[in-house]
C-alpha positions in Angstrom: 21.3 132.9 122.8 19.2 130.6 124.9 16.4 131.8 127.4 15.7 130.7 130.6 14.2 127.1 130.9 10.6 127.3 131.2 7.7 124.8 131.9 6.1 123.1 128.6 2.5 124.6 128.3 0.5 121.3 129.4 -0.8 120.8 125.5 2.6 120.3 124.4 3.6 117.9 127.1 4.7 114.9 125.7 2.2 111.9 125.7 3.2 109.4 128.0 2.2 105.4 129.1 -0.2 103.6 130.7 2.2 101.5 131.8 5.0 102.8 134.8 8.9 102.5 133.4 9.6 100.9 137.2 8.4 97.2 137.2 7.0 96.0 140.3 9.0 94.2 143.4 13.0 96.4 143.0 14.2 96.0 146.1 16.0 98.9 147.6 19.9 98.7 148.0 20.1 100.4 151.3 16.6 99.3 153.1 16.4 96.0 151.5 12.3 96.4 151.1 10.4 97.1 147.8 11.6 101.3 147.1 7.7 102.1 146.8 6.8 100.1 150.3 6.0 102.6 152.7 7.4 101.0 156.3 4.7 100.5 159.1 4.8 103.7 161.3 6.2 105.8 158.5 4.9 108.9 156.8 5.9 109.9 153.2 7.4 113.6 151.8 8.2 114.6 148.5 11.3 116.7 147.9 13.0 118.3 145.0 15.9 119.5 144.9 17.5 119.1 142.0 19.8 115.6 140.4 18.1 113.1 142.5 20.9 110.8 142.2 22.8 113.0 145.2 19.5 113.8 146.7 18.4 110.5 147.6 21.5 109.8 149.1 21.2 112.4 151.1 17.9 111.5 152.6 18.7 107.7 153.1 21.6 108.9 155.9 19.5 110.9 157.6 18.2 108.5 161.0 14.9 107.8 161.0 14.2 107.8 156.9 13.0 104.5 156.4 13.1 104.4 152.7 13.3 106.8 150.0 12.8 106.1 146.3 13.5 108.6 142.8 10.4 109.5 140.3 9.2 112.3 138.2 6.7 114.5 139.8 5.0 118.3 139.0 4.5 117.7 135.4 1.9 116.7 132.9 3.2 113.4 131.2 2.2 109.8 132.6 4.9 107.7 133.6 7.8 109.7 131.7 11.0 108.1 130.9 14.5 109.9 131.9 15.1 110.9 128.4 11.5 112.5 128.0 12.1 114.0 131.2 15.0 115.5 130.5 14.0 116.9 127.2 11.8 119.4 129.3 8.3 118.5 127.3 7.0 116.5 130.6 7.4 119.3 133.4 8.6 117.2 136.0 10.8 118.2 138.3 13.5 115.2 139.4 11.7 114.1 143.4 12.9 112.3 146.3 10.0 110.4 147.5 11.2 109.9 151.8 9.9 107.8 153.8 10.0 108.3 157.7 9.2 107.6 161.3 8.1 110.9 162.6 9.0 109.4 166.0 12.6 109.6 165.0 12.9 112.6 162.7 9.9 115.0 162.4 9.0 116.6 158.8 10.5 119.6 160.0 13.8 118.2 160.1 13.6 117.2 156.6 12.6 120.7 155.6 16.1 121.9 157.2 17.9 119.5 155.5 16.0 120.4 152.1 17.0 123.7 152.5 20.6 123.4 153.6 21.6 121.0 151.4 20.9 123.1 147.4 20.2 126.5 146.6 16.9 127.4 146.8 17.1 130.8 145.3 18.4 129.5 141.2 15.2 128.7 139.9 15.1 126.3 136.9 18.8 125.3 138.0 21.3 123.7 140.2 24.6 125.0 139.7 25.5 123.7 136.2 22.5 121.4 136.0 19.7 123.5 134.0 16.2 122.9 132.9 12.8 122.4 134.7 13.7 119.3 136.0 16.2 120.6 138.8 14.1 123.1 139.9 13.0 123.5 143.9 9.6 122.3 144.8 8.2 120.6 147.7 5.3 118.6 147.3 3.3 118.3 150.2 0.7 115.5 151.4 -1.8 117.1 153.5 -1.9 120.8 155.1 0.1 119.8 157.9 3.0 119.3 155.5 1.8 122.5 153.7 1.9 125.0 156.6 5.2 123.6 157.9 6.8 123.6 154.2 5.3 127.4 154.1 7.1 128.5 157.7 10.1 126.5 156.6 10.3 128.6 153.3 9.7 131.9 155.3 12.8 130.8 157.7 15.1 130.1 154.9 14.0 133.4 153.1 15.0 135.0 156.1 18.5 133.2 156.3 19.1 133.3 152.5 18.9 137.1 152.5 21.0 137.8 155.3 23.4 135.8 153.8 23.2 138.2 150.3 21.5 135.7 148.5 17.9 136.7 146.6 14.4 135.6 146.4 13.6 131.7 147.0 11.9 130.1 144.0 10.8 126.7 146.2 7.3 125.8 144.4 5.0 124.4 147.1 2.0 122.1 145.8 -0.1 119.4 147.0 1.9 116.2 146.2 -2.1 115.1 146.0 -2.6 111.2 145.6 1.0 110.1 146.1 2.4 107.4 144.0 1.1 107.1 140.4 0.8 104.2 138.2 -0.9 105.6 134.9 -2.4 109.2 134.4 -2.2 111.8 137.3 -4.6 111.9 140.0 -7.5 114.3 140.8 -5.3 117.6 141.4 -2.9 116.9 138.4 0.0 115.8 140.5 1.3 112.2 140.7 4.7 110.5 141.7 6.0 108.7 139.0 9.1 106.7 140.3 11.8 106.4 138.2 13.5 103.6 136.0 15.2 100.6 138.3 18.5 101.9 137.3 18.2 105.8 138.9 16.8 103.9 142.3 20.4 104.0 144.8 22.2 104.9 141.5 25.4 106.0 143.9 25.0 102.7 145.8 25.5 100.8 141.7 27.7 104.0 140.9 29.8 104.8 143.2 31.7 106.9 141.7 28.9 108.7 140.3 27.7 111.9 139.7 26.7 113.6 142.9 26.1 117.1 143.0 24.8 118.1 146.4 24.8 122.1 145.9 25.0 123.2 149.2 25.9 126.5 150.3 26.4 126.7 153.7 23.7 128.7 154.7 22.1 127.6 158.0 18.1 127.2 157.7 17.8 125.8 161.6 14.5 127.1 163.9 
């Protein structure tokens, strides 16, 4: 019988690239700009909540996201693959990177919708997808973001409970230097986007797979 997925201890991470598995200049199939340009006016937040595929589809609706992109972030391994990803020797978790005006939708917003939209409270899980890679993390950028993901978590504990549910297992950490291209930055941490063919994979697919694992519980202020 097989345990619960846990995180690879960082020496047995696998190795890695120099070299990011996106190439430069992908132009997003929704916004039409590059999917790691970050729009004038806009400010960037990392979510995770588990297959990104769903996720980031779920972010690009939402008015005033002015682009989003899929990567790898939370682990140890430089510019992972999928398949090394989803082997569970990187410790990435599967991230949204969102980009928005905060003069349309505030980060708060997107903290509801995070928290509406999967179950916080599976751990290293979303409904049948399992391993480290689904898990729930939010990865801030500055202690703005921080506090706010901190009260947001404390709201949805509250709502979660009522509702008969148990603890929330939402990691929060310092998203740190943002987009990687080779190693991670000062605090460990680093984006790593994804392979061109995960980027608007239900806008290529769409028929694809797209778990949003929602479960109805209301998160709202």
């Amino acid at each position: 019988m097989f345990g619960k997925p846990r995180l690879v201890d960082p020496r047995l991470a696998l190795p890695g690239r120099d070299t990011p598995v996106l190439p430069p200049g992908v132009v997003h199939d929704v916004f039409g700009t590059d999917v790691l340009a970050t729009p004038g006016g806009s400010q960037v937040a990392y979510f995770a909540l588990g297959c990104f595929w769903g996720e980031e589809k779920l972010f690009w609706q939402i008015p005033g996201v002015t682009n989003t992109a899929v990567g790898y972030l939370g682990g140890f391994t430089p510019n992972p693959t999928y398949q090394e990803v989803c082997s569970g020797r990187t410790g990435h978790a599967e991230t949204v990177r969102v980009c928005f005006d905060p003069a349309q939708v505030g980060y708060d917003d997107l903290l509801t919708h995070f928290f509406e939209a999967h179950d916080p409270t599976q751990g290293m899980r979303q409904g049948n997808d399992v391993g480290t890679q689904y898990r729930s993390a939010l990865f801030t950028v500055g202690s703005e973001q921080a506090d706010a993901a901190a009260a947001a978590r404390d709201r949805a504990q509250e709502a979660y409970a009522s509702a008969g549910y148990g603890a929330i297992t939402t990691e929060i950490t310092p998203a740190a230097g943002g987009t990687g291209s080779g190693g991670a930055d000062a605090d460990g941490v680093t984006f790593y986007p994804a392979e061109a063919y995960h980027q608007q994979y239900l806008v290529k697919n769409p028929g694809g797979y797209c778990p949003i694992h929602a479960t109805g519980v209301a998160c709202r202020a």
